[in-house]
N, C-alpha and C positions, 0 to 999 in steps of 0.2 A: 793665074790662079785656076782654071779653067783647065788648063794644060795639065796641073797638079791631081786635078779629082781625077783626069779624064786617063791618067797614067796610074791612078792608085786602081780605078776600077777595072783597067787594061790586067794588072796584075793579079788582082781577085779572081779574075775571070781563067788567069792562065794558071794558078794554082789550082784552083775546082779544076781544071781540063788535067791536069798535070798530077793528078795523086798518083799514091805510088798503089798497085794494084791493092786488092783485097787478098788477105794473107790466110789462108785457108783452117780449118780447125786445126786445133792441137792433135797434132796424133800421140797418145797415151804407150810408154814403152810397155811391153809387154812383159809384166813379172812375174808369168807363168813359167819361162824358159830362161834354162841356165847360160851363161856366157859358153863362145864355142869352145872345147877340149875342155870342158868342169868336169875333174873329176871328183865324181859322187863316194867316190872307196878312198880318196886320199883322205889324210889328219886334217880335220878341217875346226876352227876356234872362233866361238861369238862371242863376244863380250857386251856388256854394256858400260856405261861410265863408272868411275870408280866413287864417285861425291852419288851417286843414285844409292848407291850399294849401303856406303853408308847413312845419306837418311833413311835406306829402310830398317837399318839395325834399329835405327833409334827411334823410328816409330812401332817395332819391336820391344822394345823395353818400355816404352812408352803405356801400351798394352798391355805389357807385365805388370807393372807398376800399380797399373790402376785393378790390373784382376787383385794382387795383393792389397792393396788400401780398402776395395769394398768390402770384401773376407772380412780383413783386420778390422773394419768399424764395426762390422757384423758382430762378428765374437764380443769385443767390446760393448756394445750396446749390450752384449746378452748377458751377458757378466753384471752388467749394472741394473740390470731390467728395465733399461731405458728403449726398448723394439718399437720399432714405427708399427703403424699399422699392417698386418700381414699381405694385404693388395699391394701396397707400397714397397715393402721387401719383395714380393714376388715379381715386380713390375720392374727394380734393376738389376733381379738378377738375369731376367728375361733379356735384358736389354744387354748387359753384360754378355751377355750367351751370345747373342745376335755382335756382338763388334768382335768377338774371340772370331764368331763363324764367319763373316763378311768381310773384315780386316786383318786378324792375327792368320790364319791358317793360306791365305794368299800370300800373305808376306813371305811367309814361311816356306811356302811351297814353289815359290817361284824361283826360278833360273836366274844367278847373275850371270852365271859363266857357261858356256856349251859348248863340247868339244864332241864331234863326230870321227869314225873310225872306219873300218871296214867289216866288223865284227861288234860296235857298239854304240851307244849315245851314253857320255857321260854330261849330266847334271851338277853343276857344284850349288846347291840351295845356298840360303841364311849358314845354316853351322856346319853343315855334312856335305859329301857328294855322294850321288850315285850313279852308278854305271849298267846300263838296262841295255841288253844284249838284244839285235836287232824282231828277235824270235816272238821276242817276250811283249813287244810295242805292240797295244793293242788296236788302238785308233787314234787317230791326230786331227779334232777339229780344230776349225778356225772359223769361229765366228764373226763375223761382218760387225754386229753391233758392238762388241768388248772388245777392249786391246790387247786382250789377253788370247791366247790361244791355248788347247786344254792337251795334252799328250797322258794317254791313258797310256798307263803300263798294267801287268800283270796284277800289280800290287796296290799302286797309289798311281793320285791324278797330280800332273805337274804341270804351273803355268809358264810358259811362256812370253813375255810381251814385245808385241808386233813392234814398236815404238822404243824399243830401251836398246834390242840388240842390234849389233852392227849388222849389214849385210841378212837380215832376217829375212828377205824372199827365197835365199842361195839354203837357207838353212830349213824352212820348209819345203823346198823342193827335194831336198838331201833325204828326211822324214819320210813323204810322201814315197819317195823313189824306193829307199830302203826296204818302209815295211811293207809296201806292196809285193816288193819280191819276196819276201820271207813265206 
């Protein structure tokens, strides 16, 4: 029995001497820089998932729905002269204002689809697409904090998100590179 402890603690001892080295930090790949030969001028397509796409329609109607139903009690109430108190009415229409501005207008303006050119960046939003010619990009942040990223065109602002598109380092690097030349 003696023999038994005296082998168990033989082995303890040659495991602690015997680890396998200490495995150094993670080195972080660098998503600054494109793969070698990327080229920035070829037809290049982000997507994101297609089930994404459609719950944002429907949190889109969703939004509609409810801008229509408040309206619609509105006038009804007024019809009847059954009106809340006026703080009270101005308080959801306020509120309504505030989910159109913070929910609806992101939906809306956000990119599912991205196809890059040599000559352009087409957008395909919620219902339409647009095609903003490299000249015309004004600026392209990317905020740290939101996962959205903002591409200022001439005209209107379009989001982006960091998180939805495929290969979206390759696609802000494309951005960056482009309108810098322009």
């Amino acid at each position: 029995m003696a023999q038994r402890k005296k082998k168990k603690i033989e082995a303890v001892v040659e495991t602690k001497e015997t680890q396998a080295p200490v495995k150094g930090a993670k080195v972080r790949k660098d998503l600054s820089t494109l793969p070698e030969g990327f080229d920035i001028d070829a037809n290049h397509s982000f997507k994101r998932a297609l089930w994404k796409h459609i719950l944002r329609i429907f949190w889109v109607l969703v939004v509609v729905v409810l801008n229509v139903a408040m309206v619609g009690s509105f006038v009804d109430r007024y019809q009847d002269h059954r009106l809340l108190h006026p703080a009270r009415e101005i308080f959801f229409f306020m509120f309504l204002a505030l989910i159109d501005v913070f929910m609806a207008a992101p939906m809306i303006l956000e990119a599912n689809k991205v196809d890059t050119d040599k000559e352009a960046i087409t957008l395909h939003l919620l219902a339409w697409r647009v095609r903003i010619p490299w000249q015309e990009v004004r600026e392209f942040s990317q905020p740290s904090f939101i996962k959205f990223t903002i591409l200022f065109s001439k005209n209107c602002r379009y989001f982006l998100n960091k998180y939805d598109l495929n290969n979206f380092n390759q696609l802000a690097q494309i951005i960056l590179a482009k309108s810098q030349k322009s």
